[in-house]
C-alpha distance (Angstrom), angle and dihedral (degrees) to the residues before:
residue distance angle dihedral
X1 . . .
X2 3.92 . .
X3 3.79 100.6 .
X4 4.01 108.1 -166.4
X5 4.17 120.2 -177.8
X6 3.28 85.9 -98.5
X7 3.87 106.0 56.6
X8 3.95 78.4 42.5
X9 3.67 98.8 69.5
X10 3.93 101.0 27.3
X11 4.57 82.6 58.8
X12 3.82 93.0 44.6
X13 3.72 88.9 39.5
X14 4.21 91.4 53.8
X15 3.74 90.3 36.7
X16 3.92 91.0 55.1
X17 3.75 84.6 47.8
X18 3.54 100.9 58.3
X19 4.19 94.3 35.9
X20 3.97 80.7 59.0
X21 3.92 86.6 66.3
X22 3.29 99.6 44.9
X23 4.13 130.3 92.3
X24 3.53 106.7 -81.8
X25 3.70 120.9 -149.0
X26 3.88 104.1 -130.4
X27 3.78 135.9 26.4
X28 3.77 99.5 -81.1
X29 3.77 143.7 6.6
X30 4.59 104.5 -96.3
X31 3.43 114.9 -112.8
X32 3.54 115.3 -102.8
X33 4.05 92.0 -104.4
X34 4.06 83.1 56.8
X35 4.38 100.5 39.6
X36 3.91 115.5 107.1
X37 3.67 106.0 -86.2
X38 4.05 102.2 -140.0
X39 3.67 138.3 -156.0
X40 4.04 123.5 -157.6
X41 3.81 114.6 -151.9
X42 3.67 120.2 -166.1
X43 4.65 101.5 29.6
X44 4.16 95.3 -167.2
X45 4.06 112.9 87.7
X46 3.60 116.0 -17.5
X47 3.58 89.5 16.4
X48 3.86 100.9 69.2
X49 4.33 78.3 49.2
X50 3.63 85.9 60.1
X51 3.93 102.8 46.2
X52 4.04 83.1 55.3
X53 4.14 92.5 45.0
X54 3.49 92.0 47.6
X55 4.16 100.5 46.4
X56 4.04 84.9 48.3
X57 3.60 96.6 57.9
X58 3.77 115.5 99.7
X59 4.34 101.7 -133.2
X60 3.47 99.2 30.5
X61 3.87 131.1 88.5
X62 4.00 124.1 -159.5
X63 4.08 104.4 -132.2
X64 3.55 105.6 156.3
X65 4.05 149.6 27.0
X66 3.50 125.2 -164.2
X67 4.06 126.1 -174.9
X68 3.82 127.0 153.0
X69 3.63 80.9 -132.7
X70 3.67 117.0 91.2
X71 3.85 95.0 -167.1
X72 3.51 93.0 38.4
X73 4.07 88.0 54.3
X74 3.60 89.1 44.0
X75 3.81 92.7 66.8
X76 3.68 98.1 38.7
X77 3.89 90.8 58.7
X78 3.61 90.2 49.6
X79 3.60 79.3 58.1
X80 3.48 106.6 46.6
X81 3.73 102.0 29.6
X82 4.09 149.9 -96.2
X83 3.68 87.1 -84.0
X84 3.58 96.2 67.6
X85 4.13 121.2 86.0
X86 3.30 121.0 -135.7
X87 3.75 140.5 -151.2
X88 3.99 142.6 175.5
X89 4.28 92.0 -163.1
X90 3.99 104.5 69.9
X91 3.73 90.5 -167.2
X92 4.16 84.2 67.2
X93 3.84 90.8 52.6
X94 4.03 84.2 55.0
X95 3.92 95.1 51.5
X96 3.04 82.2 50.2
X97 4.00 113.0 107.9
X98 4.22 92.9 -167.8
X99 3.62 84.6 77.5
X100 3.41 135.6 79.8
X101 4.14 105.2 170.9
X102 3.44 144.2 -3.6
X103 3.55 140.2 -145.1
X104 4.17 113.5 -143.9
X105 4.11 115.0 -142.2
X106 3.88 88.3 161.0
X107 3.76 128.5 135.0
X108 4.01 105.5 -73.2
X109 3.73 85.1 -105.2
X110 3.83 94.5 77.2
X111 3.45 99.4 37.2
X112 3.80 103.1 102.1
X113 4.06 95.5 36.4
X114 4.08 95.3 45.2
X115 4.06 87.3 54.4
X116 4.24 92.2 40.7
X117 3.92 93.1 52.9
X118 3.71 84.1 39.2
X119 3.66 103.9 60.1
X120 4.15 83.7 29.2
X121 4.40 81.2 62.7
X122 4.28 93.4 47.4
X123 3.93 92.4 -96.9
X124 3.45 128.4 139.7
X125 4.37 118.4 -135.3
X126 3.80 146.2 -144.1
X127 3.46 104.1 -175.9
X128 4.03 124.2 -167.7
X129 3.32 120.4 -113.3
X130 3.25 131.8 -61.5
X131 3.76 91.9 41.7
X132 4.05 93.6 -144.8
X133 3.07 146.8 8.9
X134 3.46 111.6 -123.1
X135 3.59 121.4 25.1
X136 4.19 92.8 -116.7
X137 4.15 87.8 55.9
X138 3.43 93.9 47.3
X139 3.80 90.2 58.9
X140 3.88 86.7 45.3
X141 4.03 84.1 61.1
X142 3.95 99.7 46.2
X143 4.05 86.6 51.6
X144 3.93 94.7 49.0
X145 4.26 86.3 56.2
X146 3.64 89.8 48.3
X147 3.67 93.1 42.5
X148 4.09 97.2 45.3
X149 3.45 94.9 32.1
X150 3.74 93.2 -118.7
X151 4.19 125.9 163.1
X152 3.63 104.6 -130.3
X153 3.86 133.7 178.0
X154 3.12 138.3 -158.9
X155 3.66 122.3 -139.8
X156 3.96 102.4 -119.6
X157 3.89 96.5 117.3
X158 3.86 86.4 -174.9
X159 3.47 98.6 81.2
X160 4.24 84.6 57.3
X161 3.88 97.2 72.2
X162 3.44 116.6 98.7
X163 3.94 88.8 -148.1
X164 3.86 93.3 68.2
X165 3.80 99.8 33.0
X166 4.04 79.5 58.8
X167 3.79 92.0 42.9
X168 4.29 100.8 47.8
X169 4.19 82.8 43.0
X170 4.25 90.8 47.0
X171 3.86 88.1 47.4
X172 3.96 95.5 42.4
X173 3.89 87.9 53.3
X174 3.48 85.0 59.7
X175 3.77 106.4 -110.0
X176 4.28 90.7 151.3
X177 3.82 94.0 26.3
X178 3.55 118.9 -119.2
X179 3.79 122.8 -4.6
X180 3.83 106.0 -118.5
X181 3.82 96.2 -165.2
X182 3.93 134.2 -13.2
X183 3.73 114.3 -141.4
X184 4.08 124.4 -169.1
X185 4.07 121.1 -171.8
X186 3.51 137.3 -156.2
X187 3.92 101.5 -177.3
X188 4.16 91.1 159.5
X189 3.56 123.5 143.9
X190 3.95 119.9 -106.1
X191 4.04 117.3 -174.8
X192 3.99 109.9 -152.1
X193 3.91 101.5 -95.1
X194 4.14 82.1 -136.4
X195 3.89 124.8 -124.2
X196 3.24 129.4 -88.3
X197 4.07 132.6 -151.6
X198 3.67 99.1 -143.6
X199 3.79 134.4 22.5
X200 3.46 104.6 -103.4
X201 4.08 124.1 -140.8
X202 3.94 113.2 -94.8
X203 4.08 113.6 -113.9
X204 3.79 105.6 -71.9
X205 3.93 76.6 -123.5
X206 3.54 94.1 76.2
X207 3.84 130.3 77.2
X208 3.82 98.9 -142.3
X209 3.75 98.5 -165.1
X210 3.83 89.1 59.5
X211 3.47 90.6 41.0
X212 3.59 101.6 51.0
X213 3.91 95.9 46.8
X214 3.77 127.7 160.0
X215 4.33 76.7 0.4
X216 3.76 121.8 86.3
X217 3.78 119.7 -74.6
X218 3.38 98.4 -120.8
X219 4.31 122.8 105.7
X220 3.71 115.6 -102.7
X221 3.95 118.3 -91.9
X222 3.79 97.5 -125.3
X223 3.44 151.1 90.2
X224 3.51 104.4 -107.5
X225 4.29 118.8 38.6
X226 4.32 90.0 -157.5
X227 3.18 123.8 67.8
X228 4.15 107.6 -6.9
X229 3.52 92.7 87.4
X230 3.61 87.2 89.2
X231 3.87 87.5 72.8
X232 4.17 99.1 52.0
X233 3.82 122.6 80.1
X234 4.27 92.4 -130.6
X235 3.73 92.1 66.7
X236 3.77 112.2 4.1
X237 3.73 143.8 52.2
X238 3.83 103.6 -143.3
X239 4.22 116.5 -117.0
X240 3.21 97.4 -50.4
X241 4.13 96.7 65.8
X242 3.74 80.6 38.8
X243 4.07 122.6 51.0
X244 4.03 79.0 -7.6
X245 3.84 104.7 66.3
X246 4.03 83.7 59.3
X247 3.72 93.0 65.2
X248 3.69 100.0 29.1
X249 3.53 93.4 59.5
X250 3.98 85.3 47.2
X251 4.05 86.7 56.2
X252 3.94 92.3 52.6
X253 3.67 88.1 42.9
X254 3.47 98.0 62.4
X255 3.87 92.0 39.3
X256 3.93 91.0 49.3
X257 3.99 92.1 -143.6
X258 3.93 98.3 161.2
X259 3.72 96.5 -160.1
X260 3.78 137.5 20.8
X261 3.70 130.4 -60.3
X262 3.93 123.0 -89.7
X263 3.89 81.8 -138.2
X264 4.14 140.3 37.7
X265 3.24 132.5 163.7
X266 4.07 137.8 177.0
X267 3.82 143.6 -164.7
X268 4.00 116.8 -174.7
X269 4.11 148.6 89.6
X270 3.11 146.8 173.8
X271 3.52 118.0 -55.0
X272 3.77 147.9 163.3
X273 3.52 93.7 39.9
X274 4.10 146.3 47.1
X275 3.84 97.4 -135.9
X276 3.59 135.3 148.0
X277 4.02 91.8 -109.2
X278 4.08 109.6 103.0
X279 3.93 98.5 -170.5
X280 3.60 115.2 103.5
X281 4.02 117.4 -101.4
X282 3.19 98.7 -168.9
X283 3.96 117.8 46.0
X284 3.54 143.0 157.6
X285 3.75 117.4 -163.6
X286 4.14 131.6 -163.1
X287 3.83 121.5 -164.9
X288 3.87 103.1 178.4
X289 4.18 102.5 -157.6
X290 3.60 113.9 -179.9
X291 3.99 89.4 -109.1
X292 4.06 105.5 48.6
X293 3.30 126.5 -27.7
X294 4.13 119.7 -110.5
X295 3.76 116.2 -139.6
X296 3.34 125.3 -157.2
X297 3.84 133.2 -157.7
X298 3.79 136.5 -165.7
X299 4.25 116.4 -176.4
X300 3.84 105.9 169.4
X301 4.28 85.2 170.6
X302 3.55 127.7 81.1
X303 3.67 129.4 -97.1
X304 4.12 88.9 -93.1
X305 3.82 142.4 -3.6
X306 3.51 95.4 -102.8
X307 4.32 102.2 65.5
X308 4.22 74.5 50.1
X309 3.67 91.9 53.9
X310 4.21 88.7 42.2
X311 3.77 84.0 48.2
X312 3.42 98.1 51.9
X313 3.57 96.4 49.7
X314 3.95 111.9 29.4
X315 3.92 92.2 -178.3
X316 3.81 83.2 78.3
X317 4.36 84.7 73.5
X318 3.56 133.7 -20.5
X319 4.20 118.6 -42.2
X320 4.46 86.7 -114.1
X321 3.53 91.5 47.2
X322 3.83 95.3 45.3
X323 3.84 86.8 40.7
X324 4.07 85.9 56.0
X325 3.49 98.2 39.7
X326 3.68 95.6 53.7
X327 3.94 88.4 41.9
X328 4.25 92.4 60.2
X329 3.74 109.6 109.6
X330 3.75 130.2 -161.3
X331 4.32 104.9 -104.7
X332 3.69 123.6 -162.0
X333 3.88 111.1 -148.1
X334 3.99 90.9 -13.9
X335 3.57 90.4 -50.7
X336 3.61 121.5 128.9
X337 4.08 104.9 146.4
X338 4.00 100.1 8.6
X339 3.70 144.2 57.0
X340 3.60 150.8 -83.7
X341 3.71 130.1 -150.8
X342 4.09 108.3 -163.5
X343 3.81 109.8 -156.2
X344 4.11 129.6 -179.5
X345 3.41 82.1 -122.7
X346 3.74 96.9 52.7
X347 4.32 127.8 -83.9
X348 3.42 151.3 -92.1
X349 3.97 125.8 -123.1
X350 3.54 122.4 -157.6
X351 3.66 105.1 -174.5
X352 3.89 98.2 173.0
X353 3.62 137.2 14.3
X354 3.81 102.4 -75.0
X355 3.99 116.3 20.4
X356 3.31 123.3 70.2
X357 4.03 134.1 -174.4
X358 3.76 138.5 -155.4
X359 3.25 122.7 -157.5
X360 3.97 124.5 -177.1
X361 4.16 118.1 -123.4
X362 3.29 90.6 -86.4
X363 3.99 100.9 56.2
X364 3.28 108.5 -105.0
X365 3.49 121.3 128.9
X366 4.42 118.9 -116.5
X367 3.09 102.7 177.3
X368 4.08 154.3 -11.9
X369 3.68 136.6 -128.8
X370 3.58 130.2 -157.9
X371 3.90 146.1 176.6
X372 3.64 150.7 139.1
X373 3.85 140.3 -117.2
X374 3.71 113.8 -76.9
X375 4.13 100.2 148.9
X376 3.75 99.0 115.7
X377 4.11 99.9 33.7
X378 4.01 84.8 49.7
X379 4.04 88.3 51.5
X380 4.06 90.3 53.5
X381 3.89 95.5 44.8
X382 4.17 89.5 59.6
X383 4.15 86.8 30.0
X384 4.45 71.7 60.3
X385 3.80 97.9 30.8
X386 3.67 99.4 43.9
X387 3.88 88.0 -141.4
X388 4.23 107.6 125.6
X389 4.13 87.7 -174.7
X390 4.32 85.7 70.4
X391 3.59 84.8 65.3
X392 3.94 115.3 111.6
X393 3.99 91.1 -165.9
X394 3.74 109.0 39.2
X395 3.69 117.0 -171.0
X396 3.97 89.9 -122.1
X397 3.82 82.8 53.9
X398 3.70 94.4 51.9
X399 3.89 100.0 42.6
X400 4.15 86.0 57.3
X401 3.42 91.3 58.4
X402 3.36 105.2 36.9
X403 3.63 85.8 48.5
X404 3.65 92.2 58.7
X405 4.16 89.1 63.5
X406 3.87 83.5 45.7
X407 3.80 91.6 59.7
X408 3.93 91.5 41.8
X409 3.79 92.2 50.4
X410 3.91 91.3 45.9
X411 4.18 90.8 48.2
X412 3.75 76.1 58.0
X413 3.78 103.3 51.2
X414 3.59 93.5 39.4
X415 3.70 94.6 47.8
X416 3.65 129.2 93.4
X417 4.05 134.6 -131.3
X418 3.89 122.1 -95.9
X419 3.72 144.1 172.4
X420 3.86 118.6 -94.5
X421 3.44 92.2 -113.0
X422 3.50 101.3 50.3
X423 4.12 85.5 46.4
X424 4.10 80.6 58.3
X425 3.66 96.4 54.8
X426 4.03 98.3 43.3
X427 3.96 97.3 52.9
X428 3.95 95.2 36.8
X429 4.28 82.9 102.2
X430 3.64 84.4 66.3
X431 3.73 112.3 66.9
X432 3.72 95.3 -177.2
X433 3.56 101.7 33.3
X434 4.29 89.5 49.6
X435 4.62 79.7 42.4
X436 3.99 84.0 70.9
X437 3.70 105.5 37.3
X438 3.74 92.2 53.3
X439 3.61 91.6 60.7
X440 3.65 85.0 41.5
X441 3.35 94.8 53.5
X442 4.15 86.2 41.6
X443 3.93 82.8 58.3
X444 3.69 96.9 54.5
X445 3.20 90.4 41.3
X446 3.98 92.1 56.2
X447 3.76 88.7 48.0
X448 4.05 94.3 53.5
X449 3.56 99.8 -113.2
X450 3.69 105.2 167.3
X451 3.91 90.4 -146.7
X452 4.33 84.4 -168.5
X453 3.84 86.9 64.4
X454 3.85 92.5 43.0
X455 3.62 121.2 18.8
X456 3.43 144.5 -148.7
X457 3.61 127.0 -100.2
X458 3.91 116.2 -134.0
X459 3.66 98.9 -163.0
X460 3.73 121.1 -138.0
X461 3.91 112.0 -75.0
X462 4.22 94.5 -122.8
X463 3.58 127.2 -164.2
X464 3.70 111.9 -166.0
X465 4.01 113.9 -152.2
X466 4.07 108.0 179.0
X467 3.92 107.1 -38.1
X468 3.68 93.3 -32.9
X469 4.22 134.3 80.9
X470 3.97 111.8 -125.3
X471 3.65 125.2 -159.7
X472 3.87 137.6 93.4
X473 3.96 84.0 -84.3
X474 4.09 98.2 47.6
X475 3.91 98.3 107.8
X476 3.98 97.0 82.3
X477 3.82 103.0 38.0
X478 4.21 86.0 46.1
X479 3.41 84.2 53.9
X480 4.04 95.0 56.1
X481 4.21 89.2 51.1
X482 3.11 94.3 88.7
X483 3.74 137.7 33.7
X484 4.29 132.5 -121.4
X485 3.67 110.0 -124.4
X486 4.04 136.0 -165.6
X487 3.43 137.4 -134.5
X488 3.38 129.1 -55.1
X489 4.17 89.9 0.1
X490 4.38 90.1 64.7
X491 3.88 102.7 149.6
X492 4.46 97.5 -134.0
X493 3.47 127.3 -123.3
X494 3.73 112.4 -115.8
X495 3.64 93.4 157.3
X496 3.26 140.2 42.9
């Protein structure tokens, strides 16, 4: 979305407007000498979201940006204003006594580290989605807001609508009986982001040390610097730590698991395409809790070959139909980006981020949820309050869930290729699980992948026993919990 100055101050403008109606959560509005004086890290994507969240909440002043990006900076002042400061060093916006939290938009690769030093300097966090990333830094994060009594949130704005808090409590107490499986879907386009001969030079804009981080120092091997590092293993976690982490903490939600599963299991790749992305784009995900199972499924493709084919050549019909074609995505129950929650009693559909609807077994529809987004308003009233329980998106909360994508993306990496067939036969003990990668494979299929040319991956079966994988074959997916870091951007070890 193009956001412009304008469009910029009209949203935080109408936001402000409608916070002023709603309950507050102490006896007055602060002054503006006493409102939480915020800093957003990381200004492209969910960033620019965050510099309009944070100037439309009532008790909270925006008083800094900070992006190792001097062009990208550039634009978001001209955004937010002359009387903002800015930086490209985040450790100089936490010296920095003007500033009393921050909200972290960063590449996923800083997540975990930006909210330790953080709470380690006396600032509260919202962190983006997933919270880490790698499940062992993620619990090096919840441990540094226990330890310095921080509030931090994590950025799944979900859990903030009052229409699915009431929908996971009405289907806990039972209303539809016991959930037999919870399924979350990412069906989102993803183009190839194309291959390129040589690494090219970052922007001369960008300070690569800074950005780089606790990754290696070297500039990306892609096309485009922005953006793509969602799809490469050094800074990203593919889709489904992206869009994903959305709906699979939805799926756990509704299950109310607490903690991670004693069992996960994946079957997918990258396919479609010879790119220089490595996360998977197609992805099919089992965590086997004792009560149902969630399943989890990533389609970057379209619904068939032949929207790629318009897509790819838009002289075959106009460039907005091709663009539309090639955009239509395969949905299961309605459900593109969302989740459903199959009952014996009948399910609930949540087809976007805050409405949900039950329907008995018989598909009619009983009854409708419905909320709004109030993630980053809920993090200043306890940032105000002092009281980490008000939060809708604890940390804890967050580093479960984005965990879960952490232990379907490492099932990936530390699986191996195999036939179809033989990907048949070893899932056929898992009716659900084998359900959802026979319409996967249907969906390949429809799209002409030639799965003898390019091959499945059938991730490494993992059992998880405490913070550690057992099993003859635990040594390389133990090794992938946790990240390597260098010097001075080391993630520290809070926890054991």
């Amino acid at each position: 979305m193009r956001l412009t100055r304008r469009s910029f101050l009209k949203s935080s403008a109408a936001a402000l407007a409608g916070a002023a109606l709603a309950p507050r959560s102490w006896s007055q509005v602060p002054s503006a000498n006493s409102a939480v004086r915020v800093a957003v890290l990381g200004l492209n994507g969910r960033g620019r979201n965050h510099l309009q969240s944070v100037a439309a909440c009532r008790g909270a002043r925006l008083v800094a940006l900070c992006d190792p990006d001097s062009a990208v900076l550039a634009r978001a002042k001209h955004l937010a204003g002359d009387h903002v400061a800015t930086y490209r060093d985040l450790r100089e916006v936490l010296e920095s006594r003007d500033i009393d939290a921050i909200t972290i938009a960063t590449p996923n690769h800083w997540h975990a580290l930006a909210g330790i030093w953080a709470c380690q300097a006396g600032k509260d966090v919202y962190v983006e989605k997933p919270v880490c990333h790698n499940v062992w830094e993620g619990r090096q994060l919840v441990a540094a807001a226990a330890k310095y009594g921080r509030i931090v949130q994590a950025g799944m704005q979900i859990r903030s609508g009052e229409g699915l808090q009431e929908a996971v409590a009405w289907v806990r107490a039972g209303n539809l009986g016991p959930i037999k499986v919870s399924r979350g879907f990412c069906y989102k386009r993803r183009d190839s982001i194309g291959k390129v001969a040589a690494t090219p030079p970052p922007p001369p804009t960008v300070d690569l040390n800074l950005w780089c981080g606790p990754a290696p120092l070297a500039a990306p091997h892609r096309a485009r610097f922005h953006y793509d590092w969602h799809w490469q293993w050094p800074t990203g976690n593919g889709d489904l730590g992206n869009q994903g982490i959305h709906q699979m903490d939805v799926a756990r939600w509704f299950l109310g698991e607490p903690g991670l599963p004693p069992r996960t299991l994946s079957v997918g790749g990258r396919l479609g395409y010879v790119d220089d992305g490595e996360t998977p784009n197609t992805h099919v995900i089992l965590h086997d809790y004792a009560a149902a199972p969630l399943i989890f499924e990533v389609r970057g493709l379209p619904s068939a070959a032949a929207q790629a084919t318009v897509h790819a050549d838009p002289a075959l019909a106009g460039a907005a139909t091709a663009h539309a074609l090639a955009a239509t995505m395969d949905k299961y129950r309605g459900v593109s980006i969302g989740n459903v929650i199959e009952c014996e009693g009948g399910s609930v559909i949540i087809a976007d981020y805050f409405t949900a609807r039950a329907y008995d077994r018989h598909g009619k529809l009983i009854r409708e949820f419905k909320g709004r987004d109030r993630h980053m308003q809920n993090f200043i009233d306890a940032v105000h309050s002092r009281r980490a329980a008000d939060l809708y998106g604890p940390v804890a909360e967050g580093n479960v869930s984005s965990s879960l994508c952490h232990l379907g993306n490492i099932s990936h990496q530390a699986g191996t290729t195999r036939p179809e067939d033989e990907i048949r036969a070893k899932i056929r003990g898992d009716a659900g699980f084998a359900e959802a990668c026979g319409r996967m494979l249907e969906h390949l299929h429809r799209n002409h992948i030639d799965l003898a040319r390019t091959p499945l991956t059938f991730g490494e079966p993992l059992a998880l026993a405490g913070n550690r994988f057992t099993g003859p074959d635990a040594a390389r997916p133990n090794a992938l919990l946790k990240g390597t870091y260098r010097e001075p951007f080391v993630v520290p070890e809070l926890e054991a």
